[in-house]
MARBA-3410 file (N, C-alpha, C, O; in Angstrom, 1 decimal):
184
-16.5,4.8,-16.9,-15.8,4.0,-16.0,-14.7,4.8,-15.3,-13.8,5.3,-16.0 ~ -14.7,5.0,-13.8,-13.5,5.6,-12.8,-12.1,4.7,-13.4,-12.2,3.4,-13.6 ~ -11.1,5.3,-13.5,-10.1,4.7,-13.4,-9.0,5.5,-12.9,-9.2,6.7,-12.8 ~ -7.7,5.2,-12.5,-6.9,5.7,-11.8,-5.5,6.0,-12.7,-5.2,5.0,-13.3 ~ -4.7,7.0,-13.1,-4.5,7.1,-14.6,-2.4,7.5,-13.8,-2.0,8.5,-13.3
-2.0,6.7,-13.9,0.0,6.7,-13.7,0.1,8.6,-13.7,-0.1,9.3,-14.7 ~ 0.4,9.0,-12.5,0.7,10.5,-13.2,-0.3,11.7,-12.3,0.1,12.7,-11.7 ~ -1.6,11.1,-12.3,-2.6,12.2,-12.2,-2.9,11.9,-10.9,-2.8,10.7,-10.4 ~ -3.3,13.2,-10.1,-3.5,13.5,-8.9,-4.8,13.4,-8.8,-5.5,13.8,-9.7 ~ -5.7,12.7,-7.2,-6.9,12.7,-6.8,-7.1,13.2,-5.6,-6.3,13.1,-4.6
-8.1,13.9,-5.6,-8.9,14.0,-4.1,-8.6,13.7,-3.2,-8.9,12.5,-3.1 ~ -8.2,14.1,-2.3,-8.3,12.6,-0.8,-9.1,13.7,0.2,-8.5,14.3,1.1 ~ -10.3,13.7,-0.2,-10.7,14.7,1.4,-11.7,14.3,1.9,-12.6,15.1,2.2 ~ -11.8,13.0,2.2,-13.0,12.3,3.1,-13.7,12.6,4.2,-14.8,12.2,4.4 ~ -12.9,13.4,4.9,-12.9,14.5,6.1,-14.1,15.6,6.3,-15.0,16.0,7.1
-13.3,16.1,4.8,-14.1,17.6,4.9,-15.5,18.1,3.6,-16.4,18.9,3.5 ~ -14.9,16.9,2.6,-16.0,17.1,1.8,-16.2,15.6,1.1,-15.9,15.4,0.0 ~ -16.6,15.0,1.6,-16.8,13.5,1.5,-17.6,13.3,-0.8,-17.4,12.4,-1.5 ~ -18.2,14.5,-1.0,-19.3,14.2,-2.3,-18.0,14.9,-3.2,-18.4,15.2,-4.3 ~ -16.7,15.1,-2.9,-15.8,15.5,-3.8,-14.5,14.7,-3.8,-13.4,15.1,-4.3
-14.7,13.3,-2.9,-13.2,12.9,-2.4,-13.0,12.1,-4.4,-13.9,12.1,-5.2 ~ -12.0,11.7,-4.4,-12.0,11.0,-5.0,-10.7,9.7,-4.9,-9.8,9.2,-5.7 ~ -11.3,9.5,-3.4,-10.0,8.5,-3.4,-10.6,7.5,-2.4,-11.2,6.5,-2.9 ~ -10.5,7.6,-0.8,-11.0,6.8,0.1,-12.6,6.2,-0.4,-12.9,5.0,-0.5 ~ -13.5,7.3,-0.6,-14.6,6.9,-0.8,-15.0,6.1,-1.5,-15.9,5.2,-1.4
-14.2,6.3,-2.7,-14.7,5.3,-3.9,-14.1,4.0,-3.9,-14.2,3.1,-4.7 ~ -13.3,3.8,-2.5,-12.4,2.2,-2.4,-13.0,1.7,-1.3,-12.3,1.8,-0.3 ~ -14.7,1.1,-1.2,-14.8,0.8,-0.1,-14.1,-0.1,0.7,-13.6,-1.1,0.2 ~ -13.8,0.1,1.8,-13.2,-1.2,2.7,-11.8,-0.4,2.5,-11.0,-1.3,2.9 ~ -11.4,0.3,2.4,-10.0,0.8,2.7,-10.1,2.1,4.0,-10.8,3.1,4.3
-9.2,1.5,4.6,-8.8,2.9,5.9,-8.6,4.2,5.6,-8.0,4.5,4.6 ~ -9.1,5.0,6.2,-8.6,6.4,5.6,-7.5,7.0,6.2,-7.2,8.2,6.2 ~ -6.7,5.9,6.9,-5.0,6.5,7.3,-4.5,5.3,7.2,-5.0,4.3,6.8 ~ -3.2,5.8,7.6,-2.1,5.0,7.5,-1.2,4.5,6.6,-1.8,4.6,5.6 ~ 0.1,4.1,6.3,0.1,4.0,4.8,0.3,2.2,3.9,0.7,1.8,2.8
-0.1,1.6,5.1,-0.3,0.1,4.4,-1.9,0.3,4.8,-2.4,0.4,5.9 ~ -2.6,0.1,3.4,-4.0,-0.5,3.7,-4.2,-1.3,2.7,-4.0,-1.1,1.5 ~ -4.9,-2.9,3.7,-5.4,-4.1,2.9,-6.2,-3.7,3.1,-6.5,-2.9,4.0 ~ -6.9,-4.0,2.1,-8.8,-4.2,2.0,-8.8,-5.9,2.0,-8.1,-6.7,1.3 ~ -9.5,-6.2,2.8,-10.1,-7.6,3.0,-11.3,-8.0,2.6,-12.4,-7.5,2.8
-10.7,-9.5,1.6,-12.2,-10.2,1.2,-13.7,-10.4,1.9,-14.1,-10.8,3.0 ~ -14.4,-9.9,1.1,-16.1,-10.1,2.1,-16.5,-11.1,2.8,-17.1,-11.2,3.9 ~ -16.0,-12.3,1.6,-16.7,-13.2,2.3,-15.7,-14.7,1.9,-16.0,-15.8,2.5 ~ -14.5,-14.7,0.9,-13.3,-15.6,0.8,-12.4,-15.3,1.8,-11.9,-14.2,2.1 ~ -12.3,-16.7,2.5,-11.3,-16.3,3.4,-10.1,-16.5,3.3,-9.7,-17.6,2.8
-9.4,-15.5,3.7,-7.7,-15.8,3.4,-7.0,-15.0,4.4,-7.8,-14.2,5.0 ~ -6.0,-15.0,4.7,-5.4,-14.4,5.4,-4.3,-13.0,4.6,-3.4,-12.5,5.2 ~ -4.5,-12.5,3.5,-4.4,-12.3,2.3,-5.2,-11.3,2.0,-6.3,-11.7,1.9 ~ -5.1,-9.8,1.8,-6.4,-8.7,1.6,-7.0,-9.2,0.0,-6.2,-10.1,-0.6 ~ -7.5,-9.1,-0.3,-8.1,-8.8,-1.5,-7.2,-8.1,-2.7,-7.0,-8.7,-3.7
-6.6,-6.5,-2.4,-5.8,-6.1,-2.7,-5.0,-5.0,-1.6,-5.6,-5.1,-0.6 ~ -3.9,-4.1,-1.5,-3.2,-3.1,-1.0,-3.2,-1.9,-1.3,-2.8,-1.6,-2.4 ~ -3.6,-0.8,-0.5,-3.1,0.2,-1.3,-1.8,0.9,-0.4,-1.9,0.9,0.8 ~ -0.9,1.5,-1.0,0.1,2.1,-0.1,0.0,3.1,-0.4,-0.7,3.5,-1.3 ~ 0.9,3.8,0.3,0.9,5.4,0.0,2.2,6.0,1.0,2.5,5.7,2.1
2.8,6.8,0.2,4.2,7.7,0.8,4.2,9.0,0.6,4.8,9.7,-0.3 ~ 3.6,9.3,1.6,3.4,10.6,1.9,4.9,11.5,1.9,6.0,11.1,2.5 ~ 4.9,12.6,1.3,6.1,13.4,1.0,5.7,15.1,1.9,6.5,16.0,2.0 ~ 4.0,15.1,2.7,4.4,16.1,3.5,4.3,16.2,5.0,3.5,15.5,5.7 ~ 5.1,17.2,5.5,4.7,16.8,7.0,3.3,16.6,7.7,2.2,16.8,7.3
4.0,15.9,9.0,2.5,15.2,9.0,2.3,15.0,10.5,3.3,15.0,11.2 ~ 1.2,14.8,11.3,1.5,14.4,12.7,1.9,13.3,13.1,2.0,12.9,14.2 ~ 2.0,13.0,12.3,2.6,11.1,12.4,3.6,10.6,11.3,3.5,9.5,10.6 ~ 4.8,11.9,11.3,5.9,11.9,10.2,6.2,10.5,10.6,5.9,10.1,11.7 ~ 7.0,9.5,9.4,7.8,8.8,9.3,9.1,9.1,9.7,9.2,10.3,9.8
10.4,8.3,10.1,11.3,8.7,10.1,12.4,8.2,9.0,13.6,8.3,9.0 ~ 11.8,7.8,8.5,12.1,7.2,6.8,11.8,7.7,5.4,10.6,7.7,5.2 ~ 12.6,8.0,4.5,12.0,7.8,3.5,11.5,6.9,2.3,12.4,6.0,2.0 ~ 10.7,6.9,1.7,10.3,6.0,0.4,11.1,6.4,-1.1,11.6,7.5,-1.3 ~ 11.1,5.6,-1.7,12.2,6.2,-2.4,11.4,5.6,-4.0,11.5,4.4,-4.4
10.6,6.5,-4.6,10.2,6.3,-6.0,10.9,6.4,-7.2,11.1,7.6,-7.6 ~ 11.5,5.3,-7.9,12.5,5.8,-8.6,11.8,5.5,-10.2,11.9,4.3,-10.5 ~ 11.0,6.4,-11.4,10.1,6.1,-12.3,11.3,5.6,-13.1,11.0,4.7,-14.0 ~ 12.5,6.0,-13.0,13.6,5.4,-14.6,13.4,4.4,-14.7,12.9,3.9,-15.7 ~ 14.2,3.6,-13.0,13.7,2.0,-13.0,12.9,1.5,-12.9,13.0,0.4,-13.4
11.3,1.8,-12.5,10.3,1.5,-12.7,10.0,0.8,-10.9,9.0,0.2,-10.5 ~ 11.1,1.4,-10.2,11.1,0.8,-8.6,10.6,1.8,-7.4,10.8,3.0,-7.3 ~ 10.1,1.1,-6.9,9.4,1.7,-4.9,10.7,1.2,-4.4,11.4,0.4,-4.9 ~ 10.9,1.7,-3.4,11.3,1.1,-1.9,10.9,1.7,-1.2,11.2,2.9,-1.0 ~ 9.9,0.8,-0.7,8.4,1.3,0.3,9.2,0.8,1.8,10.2,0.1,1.6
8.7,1.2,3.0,9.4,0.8,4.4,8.0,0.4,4.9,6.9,1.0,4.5 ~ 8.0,-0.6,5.9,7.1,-1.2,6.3,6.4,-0.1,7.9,6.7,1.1,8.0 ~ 5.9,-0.6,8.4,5.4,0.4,10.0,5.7,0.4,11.1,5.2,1.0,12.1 ~ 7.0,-0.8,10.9,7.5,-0.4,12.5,8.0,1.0,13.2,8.6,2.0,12.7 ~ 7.6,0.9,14.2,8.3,2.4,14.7,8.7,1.4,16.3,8.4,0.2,16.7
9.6,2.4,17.0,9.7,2.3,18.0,8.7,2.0,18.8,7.7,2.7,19.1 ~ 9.0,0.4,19.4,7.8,0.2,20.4,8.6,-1.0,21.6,8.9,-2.1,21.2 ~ 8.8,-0.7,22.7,9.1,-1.6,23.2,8.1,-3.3,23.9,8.3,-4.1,24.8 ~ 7.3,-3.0,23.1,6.4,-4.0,23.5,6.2,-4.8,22.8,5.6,-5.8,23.1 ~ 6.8,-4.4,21.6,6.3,-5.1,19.6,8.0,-5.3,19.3,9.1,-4.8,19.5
7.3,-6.5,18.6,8.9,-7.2,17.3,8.1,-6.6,16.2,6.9,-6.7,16.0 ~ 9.4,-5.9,15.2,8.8,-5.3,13.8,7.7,-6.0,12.6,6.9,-5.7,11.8 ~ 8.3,-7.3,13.2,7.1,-8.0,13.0,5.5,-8.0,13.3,4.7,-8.5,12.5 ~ 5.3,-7.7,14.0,4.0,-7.6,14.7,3.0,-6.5,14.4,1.9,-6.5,14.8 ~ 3.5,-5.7,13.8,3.1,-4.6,13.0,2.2,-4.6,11.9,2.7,-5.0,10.8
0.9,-4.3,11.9,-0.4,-4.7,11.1,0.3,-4.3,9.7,0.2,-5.3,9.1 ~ 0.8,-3.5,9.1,1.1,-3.5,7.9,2.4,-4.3,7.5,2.6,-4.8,6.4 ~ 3.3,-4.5,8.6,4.3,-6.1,8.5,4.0,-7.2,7.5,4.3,-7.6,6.4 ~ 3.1,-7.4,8.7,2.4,-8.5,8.8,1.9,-8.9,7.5,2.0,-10.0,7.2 ~ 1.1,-7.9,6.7,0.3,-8.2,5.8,1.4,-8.3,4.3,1.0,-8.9,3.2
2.8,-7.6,4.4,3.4,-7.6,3.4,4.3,-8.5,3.7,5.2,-8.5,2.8 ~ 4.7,-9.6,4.9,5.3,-10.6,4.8,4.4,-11.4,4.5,4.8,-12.4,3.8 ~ 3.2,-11.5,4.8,2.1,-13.1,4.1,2.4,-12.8,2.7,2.7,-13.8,2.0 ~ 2.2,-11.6,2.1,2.1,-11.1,0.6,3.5,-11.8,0.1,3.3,-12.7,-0.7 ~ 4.6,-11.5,0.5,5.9,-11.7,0.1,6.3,-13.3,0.2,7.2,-13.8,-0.4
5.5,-14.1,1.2,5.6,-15.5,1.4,4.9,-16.1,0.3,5.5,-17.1,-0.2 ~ 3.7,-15.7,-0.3,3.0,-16.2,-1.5,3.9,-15.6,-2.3,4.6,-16.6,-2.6 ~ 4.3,-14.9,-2.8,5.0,-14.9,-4.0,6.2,-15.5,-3.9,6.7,-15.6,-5.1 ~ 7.3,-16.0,-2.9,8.2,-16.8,-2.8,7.4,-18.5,-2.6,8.1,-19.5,-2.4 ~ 6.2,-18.6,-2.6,5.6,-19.9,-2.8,5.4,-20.1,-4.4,5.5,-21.2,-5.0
5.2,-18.8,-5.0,4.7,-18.7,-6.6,3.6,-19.1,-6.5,3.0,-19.7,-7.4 ~ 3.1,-18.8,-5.6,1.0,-19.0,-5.5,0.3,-17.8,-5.8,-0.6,-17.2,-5.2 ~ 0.9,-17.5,-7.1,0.6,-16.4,-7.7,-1.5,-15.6,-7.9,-1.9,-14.5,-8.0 ~ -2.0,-16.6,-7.9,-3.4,-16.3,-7.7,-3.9,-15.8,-6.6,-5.0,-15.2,-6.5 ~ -3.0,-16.0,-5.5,-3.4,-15.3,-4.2,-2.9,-14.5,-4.1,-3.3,-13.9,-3.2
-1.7,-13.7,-4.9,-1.1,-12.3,-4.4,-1.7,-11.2,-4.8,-2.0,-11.0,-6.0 ~ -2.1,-10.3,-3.8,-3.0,-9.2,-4.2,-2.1,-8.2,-4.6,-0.9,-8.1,-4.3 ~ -3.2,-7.3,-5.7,-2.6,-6.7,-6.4,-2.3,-5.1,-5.4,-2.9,-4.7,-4.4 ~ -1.1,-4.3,-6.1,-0.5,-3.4,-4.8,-1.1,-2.2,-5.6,-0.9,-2.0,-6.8 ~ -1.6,-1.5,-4.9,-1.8,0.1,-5.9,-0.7,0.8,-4.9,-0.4,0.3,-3.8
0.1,2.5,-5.7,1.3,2.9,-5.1,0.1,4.3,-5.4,-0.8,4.5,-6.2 ~ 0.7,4.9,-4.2,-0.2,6.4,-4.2,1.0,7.6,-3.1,1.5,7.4,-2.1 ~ 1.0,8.5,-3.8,2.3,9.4,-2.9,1.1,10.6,-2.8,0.2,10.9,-3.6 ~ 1.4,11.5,-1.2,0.4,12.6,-1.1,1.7,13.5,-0.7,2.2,13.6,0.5 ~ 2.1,14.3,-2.2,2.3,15.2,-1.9,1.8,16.7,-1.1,2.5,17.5,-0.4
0.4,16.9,-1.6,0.3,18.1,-0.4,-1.0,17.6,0.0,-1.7,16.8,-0.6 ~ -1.2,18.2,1.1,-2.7,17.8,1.9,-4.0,17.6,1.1,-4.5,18.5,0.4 ~ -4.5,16.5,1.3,-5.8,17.0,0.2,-5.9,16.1,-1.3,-6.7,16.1,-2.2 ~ -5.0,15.6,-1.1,-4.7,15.5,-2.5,-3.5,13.7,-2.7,-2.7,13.3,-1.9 ~ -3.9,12.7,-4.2,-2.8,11.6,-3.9,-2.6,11.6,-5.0,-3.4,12.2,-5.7
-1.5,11.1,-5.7,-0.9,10.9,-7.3,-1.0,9.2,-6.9,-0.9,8.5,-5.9 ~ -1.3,9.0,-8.5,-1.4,7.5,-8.4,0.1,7.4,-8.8,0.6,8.5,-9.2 ~ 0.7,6.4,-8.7,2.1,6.0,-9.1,2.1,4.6,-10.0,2.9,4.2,-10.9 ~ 1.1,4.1,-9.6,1.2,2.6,-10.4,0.5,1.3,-9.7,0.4,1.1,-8.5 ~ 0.3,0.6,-10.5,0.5,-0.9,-10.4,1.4,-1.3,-10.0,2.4,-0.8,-10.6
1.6,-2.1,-9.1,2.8,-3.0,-8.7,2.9,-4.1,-8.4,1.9,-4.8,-8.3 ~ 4.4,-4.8,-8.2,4.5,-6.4,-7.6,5.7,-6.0,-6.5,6.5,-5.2,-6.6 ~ 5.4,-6.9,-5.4,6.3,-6.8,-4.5,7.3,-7.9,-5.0,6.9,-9.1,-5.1 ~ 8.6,-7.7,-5.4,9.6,-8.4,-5.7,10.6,-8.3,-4.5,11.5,-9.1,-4.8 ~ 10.7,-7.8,-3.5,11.9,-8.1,-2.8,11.7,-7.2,-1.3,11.8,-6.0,-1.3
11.4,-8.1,0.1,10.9,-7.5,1.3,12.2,-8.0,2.2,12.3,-9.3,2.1 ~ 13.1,-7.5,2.9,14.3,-7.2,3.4,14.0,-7.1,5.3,12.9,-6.5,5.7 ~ 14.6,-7.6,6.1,14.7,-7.0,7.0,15.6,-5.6,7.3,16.8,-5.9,7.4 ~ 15.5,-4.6,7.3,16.8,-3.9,7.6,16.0,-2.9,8.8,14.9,-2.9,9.3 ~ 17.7,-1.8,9.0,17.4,-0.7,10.0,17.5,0.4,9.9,18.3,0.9,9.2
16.4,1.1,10.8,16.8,2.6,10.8,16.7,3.1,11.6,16.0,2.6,12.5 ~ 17.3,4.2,11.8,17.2,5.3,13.1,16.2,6.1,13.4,15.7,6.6,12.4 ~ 15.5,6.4,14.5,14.6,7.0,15.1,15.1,8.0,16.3,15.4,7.4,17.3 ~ 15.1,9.3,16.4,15.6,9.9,18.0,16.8,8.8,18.3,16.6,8.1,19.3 ~ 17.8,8.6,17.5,19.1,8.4,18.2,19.2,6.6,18.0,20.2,6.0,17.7
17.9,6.0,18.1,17.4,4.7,18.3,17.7,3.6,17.3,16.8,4.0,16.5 ~ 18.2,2.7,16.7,18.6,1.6,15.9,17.1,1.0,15.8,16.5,0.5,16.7 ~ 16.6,1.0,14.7,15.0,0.2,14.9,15.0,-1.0,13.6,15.5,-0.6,12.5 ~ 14.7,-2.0,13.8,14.8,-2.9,13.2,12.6,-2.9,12.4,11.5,-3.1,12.9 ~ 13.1,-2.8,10.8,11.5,-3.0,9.9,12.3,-3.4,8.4,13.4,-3.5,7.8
10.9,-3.7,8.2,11.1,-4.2,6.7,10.7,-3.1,5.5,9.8,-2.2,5.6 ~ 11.6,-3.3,4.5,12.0,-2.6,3.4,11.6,-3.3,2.1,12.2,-4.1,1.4 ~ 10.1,-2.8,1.8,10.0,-4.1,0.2,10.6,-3.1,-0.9,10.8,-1.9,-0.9 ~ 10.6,-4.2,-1.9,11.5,-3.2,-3.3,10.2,-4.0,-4.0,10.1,-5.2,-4.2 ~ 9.3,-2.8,-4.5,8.2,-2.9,-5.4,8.9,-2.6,-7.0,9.8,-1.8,-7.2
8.2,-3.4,-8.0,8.1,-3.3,-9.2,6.5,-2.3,-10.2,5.4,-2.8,-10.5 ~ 6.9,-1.1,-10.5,5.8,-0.5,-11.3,5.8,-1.5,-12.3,6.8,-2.1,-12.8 ~ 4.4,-1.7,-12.8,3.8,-2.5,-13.7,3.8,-1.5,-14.9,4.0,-0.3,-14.7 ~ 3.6,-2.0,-15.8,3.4,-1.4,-17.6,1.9,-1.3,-18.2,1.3,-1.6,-19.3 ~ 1.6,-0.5,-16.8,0.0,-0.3,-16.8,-0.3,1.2,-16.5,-0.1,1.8,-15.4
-1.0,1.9,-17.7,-1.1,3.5,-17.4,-2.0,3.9,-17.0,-2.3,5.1,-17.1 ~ -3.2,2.8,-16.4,-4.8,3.3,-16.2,-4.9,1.7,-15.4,-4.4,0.7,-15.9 ~ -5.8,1.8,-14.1,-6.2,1.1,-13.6,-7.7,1.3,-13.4,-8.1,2.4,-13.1 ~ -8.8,0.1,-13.6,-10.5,0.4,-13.7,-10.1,0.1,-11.9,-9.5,-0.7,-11.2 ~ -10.9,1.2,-11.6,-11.4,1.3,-10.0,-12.9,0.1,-9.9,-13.3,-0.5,-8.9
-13.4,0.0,-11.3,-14.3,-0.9,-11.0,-13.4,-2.7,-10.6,-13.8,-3.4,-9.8 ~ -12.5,-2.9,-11.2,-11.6,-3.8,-11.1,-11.1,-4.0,-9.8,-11.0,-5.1,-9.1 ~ -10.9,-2.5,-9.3,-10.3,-3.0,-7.8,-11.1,-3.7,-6.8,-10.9,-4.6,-6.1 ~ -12.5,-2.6,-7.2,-13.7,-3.0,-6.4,-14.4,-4.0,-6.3,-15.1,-4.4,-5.4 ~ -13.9,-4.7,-7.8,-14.7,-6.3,-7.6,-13.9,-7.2,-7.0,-14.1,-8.4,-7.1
-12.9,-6.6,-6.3,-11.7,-7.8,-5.6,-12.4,-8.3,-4.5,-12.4,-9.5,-4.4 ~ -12.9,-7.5,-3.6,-13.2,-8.3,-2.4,-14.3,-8.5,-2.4,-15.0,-8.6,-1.3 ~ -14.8,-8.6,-3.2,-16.4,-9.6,-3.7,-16.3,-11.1,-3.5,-16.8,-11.9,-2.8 ~ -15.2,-11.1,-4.8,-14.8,-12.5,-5.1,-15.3,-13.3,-3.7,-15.5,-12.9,-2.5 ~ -15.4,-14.5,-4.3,-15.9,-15.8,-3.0,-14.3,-16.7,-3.2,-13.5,-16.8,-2.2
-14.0,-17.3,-4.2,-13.1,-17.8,-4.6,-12.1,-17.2,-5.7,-12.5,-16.5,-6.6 ~ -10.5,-17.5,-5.5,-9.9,-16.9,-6.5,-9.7,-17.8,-8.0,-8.7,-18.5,-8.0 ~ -10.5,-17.9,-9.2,-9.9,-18.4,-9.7,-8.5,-19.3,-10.2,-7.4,-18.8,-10.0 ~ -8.6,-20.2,-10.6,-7.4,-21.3,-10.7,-6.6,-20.6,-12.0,-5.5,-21.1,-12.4
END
């Protein structure tokens, strides 16, 4: 059984050697950029991925952030930044990965706890490569601002909680967007 182990670093080279990745490939239905990806149910409909995976990239990049994420293992806390960037066409809202962590953050301030999908946290420190960081719960999504080239930009800031979990089954993840129904 694949599992994803708090600590240890995977593959990510979908690119260049797809029979050695050990990250995108084995999560079907996840994007291979960006750093909010839902995976969405097959065939339950919800407005709701199935599960998340994030990721905070720590090296340069063509599509640097102008933010940092801030992993802190003492407390067991993320503060992940959402995808707005400068756009004058878009409210920070409107932002595909926004969007998906305010529906997330709305069910858990409903306590409709069977619909919140579960967060995997993944940081890529060097090219090629992701550390898992954890299981998580999104406990607290913020409007705030930051600066961009000079610019005041208005996104959201969630404060994730690592879970007390040192191995995740990838077969687990995988049966999420199967599901037809979530359990009561």
């Amino acid at each position: 059984m694949k599992v994803f182990k708090v600590g240890h670093s995977y593959i990510d080279n979908i690119g260049n050697a797809k029979e050695k990745d050990e990250f995108v490939s084995i999560l079907p239905g996840m994007g291979n950029s960006g750093g909010i990806r839902p995976v969405r149910f097959h065939k339950y409909k919800s407005l709701l991925p199935s599960y998340i995976v994030l990721i905070t990239s720590q090296i340069n990049h063509r599509s640097d952030n102008p933010w940092d994420d801030i992993i802190d293992y003492v407390s067991g806390k993320i503060y992940y930044w959402g995808d707005a960037k400068f756009n004058k066409y878009k409210s920070y809202k409107e932002f595909q990965g926004n969007m998906v962590l305010l529906r997330t953050y709305e069910t858990v301030l409903d306590a409709d706890y069977k619909e919140v999908p579960p967060i995997l946290h993944f940081s890529k420190a060097e090219k090629g490569k992701v550390v898992f960081n954890g299981l998580c719960v999104l406990n607290k999504l913020e409007m705030t601002w930051y600066e961009d080239d000079g610019k005041p930009i208005k996104n959201y800031r969630s404060e994730l909680t690592i879970l007390d979990e040192d191995e995740i089954s990838v077969d687990w993840i995988n049966s999420r967007p199967k599901c037809e129904m979530l359990a009561d």
